[in-house]
VEXTOR-992089 format. One record per residue: residue in three letters; x, y, z of N, C-alpha, C in turn; residue number from 1. Coordinates in steps of 0.001 Angstrom, whole numbers, plus 500000, padded with zeros to 6 digits. Example, Ala and Ser with C-alpha at 12.3 -4.5 7.8 and 13.67 -1.06 7.14 Angstrom:
BEGIN
R residuo    n.u    n.v    n.w   ca.u   ca.v   ca.w    c.u    c.v    c.w num
R     ALA 513190 494310 507800 512300 495500 507800 513200 496700 507800   1
R     SER 512850 497750 507080 513670 498940 507140 512900 500030 507870   2
This chain:
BEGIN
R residuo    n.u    n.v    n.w   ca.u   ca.v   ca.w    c.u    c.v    c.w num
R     UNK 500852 498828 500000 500000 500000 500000 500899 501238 500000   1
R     UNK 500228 502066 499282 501165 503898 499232 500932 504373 500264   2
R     UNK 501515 505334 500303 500991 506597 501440 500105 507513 501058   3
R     UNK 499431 507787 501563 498213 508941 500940 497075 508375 501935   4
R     UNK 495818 508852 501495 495289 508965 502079 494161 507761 502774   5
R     UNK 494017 507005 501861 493608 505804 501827 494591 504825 503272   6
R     UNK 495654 504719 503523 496244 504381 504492 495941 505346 506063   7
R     UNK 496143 506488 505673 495739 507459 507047 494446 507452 507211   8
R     UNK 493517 507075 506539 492458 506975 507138 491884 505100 507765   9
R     UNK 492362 504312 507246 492843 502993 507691 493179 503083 509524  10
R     UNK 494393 503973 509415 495122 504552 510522 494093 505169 511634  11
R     UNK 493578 505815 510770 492426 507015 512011 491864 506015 512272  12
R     UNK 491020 505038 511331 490098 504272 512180 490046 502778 512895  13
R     UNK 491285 502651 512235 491475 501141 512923 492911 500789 513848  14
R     UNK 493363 502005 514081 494482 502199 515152 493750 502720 516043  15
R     UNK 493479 504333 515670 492855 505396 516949 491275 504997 517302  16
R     UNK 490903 504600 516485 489197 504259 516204 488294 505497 516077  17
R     UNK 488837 506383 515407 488437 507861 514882 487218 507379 513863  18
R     UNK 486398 507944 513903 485305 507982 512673 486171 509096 511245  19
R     UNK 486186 508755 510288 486538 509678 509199 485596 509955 508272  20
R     UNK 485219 511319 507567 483834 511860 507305 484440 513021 506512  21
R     UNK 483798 513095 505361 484611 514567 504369 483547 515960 505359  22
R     UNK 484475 516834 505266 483753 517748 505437 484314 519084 504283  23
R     UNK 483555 519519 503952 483851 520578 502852 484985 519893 501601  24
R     UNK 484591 518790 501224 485558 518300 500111 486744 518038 501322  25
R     UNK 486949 517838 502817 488324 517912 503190 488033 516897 504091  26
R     UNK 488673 515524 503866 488626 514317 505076 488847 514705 506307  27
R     UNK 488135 513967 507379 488408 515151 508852 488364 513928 509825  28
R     UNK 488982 513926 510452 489176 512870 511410 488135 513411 512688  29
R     UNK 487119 512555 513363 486261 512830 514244 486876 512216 515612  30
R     UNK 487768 513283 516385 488156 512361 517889 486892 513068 518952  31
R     UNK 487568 511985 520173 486904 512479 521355 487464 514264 522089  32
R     UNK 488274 514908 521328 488721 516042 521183 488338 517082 519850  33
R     UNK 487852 516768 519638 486743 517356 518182 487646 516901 517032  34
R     UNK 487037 517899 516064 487311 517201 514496 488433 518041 514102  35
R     UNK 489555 517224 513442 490685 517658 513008 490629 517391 511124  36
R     UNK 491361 517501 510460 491575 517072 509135 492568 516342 509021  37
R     UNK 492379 515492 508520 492727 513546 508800 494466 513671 508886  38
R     UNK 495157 513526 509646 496141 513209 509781 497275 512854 509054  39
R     UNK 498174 512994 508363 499486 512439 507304 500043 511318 508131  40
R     UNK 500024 510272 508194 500097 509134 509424 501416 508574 508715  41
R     UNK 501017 508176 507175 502086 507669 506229 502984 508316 505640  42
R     UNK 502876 509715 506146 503906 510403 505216 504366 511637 506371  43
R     UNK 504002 511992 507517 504484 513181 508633 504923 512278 509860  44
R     UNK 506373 512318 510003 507102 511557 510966 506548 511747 512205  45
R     UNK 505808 512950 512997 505369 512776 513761 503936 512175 513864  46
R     UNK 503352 512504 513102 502124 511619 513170 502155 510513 513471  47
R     UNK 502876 509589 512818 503290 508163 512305 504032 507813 513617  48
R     UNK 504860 508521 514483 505016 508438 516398 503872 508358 516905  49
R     UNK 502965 508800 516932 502101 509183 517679 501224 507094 517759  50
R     UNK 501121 506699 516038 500980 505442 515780 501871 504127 516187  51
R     UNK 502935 504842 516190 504448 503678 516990 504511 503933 518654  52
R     UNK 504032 505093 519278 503623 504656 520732 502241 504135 521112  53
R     UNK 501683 504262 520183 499816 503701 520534 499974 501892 520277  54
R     UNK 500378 501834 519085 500587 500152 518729 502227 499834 519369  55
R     UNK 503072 500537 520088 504186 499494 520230 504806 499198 519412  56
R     UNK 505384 500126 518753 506356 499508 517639 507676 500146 517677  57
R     UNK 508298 499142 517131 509774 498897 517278 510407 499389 515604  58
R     UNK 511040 501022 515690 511559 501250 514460 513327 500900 514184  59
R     UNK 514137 500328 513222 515377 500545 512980 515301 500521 511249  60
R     UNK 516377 501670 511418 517030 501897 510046 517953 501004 509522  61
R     UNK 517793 500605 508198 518472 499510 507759 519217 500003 506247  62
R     UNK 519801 499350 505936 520869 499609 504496 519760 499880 503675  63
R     UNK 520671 500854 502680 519685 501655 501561 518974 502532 502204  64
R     UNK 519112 503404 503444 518224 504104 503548 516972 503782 503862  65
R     UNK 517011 502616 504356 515387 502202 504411 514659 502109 505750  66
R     UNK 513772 501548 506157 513307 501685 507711 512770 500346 507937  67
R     UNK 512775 499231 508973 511635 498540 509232 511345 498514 510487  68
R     UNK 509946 498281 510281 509299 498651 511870 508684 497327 511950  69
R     UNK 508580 496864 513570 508207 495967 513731 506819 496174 515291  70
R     UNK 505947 495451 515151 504841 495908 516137 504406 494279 516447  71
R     UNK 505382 494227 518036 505458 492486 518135 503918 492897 519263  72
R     UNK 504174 492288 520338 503303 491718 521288 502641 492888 521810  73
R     UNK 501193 493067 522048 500316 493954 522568 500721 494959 523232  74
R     UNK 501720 494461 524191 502027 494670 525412 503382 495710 525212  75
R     UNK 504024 495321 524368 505279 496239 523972 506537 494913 524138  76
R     UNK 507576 495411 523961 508667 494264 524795 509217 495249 526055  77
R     UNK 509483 494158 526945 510426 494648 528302 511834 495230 527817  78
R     UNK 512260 494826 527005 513428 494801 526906 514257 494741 525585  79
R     UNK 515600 495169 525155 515846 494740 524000 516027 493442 524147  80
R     UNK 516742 493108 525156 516894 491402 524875 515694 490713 524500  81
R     UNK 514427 491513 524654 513158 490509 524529 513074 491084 523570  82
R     UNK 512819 492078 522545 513059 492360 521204 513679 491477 520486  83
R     UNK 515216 490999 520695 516050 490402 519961 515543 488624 520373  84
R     UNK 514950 488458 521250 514579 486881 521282 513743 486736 520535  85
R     UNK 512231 487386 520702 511414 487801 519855 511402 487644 518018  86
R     UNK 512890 488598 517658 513323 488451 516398 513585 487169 516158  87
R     UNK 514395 486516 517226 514857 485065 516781 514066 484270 516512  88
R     UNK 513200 484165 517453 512190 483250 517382 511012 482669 516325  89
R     UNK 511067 484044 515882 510450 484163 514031 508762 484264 514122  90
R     UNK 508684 484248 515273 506985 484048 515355 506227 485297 515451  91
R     UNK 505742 485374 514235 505397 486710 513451 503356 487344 513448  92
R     UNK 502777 485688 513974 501441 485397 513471 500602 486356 514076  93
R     UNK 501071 487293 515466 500292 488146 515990 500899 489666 515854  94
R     UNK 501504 489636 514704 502413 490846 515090 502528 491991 513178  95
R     UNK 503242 492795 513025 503148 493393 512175 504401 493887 511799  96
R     UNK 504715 493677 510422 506047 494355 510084 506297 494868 508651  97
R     UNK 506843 495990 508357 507142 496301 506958 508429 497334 507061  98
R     UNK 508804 496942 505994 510240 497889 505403 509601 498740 504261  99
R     UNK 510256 499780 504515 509548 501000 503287 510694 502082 503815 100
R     UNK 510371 502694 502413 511678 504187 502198 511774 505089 503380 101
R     UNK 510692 505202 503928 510706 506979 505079 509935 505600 506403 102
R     UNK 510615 506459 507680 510132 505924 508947 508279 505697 508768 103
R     UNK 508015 506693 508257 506216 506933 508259 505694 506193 508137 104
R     UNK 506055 505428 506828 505056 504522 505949 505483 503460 506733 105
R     UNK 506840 502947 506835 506909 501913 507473 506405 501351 508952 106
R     UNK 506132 502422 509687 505510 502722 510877 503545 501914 510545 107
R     UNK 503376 502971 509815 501895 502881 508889 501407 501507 508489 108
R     UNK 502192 501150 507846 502441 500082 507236 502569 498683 508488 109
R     UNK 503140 498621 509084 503175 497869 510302 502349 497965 511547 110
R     UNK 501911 499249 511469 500669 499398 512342 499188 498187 511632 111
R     UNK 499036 498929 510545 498168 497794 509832 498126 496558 509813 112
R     UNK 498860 496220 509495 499518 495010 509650 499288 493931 510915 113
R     UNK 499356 494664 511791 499178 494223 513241 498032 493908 513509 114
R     UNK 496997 495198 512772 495625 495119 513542 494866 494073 512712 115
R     UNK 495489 494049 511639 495016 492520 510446 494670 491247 511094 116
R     UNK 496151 491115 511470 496526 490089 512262 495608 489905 513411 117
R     UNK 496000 490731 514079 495262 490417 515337 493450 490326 515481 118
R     UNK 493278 490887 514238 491694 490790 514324 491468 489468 513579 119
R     UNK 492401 488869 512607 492272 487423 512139 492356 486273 513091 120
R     UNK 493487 486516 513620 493178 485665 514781 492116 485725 516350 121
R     UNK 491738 486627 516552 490620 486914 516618 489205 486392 516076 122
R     UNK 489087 485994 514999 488052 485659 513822 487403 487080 514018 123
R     UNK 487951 488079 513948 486945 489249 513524 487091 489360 512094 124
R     UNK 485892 489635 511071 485688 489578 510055 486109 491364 509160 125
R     UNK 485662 492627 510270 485808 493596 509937 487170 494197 510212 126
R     UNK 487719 495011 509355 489158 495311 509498 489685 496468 508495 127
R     UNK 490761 496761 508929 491541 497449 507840 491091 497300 506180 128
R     UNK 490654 496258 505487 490478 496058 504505 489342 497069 504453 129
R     UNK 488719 497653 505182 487184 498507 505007 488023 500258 504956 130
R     UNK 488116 500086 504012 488833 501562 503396 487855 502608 503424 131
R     UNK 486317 502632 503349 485446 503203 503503 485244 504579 504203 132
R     UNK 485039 505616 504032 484693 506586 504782 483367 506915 505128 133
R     UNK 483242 507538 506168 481527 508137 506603 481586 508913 505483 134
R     UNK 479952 509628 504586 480128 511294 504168 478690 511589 504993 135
């Protein structure tokens, strides 16, 4: 998936659980702090923090300039050593990860990822795949 807008609103509603709704031709994110205009989640480094302390995710920069983020266990890890066991261990089935060019997307990108997961195993049927907006 790109960055744009179709992902940040993914983001608003199935990370933050924001309702998203055009208002004046302009997507607007609906919080429990009123209505903002939808967030750059995949493409504004801070935004895309704001998504790596809510889901727990684990960013490092890797060769080529690139980023991967990883969003293991609910809970966060204790520790790097539990990060790096974690890595070893390979067991990926509840968790979320992607490599992409800028911290953002990859953040974005692995946030999703996570909530996929975790709502599959789950057997929840509704998810990220519902790209849909309120109008």
């Amino acid at each position: 998936m790109r960055p744009g807008r179709e992902l940040d609103t993914l983001i608003a509603k199935h990370v933050f659980g924001h309702d998203v709704v055009i208002k004046r031709k302009i997507p607007t994110e609906v919080t429990p702090a009123g209505d903002r205009p939808l967030r750059e989640y995949s493409k504004s480094t801070g935004a895309a923090f704001d998504v790596a302390e809510k889901m727990k995710i684990s960013l490092i920069p890797i060769v080529g300039n690139q980023w991967f983020a990883l969003c293991g266990p609910e809970e966060g890890f204790k520790s790097p050593a539990d990060f790096m066991k974690f890595i070893g261990e390979g067991n990926f089935q509840n968790s979320g990860a992607a490599v992409a060019e800028t911290a953002a997307l990859a953040i974005s990108l692995a946030g999703i990822k996570a909530v996929e997961t975790r709502l599959s195993a789950s057997g929840d049927t509704s998810g990220p795949s519902d790209d849909s907006t309120t109008h």
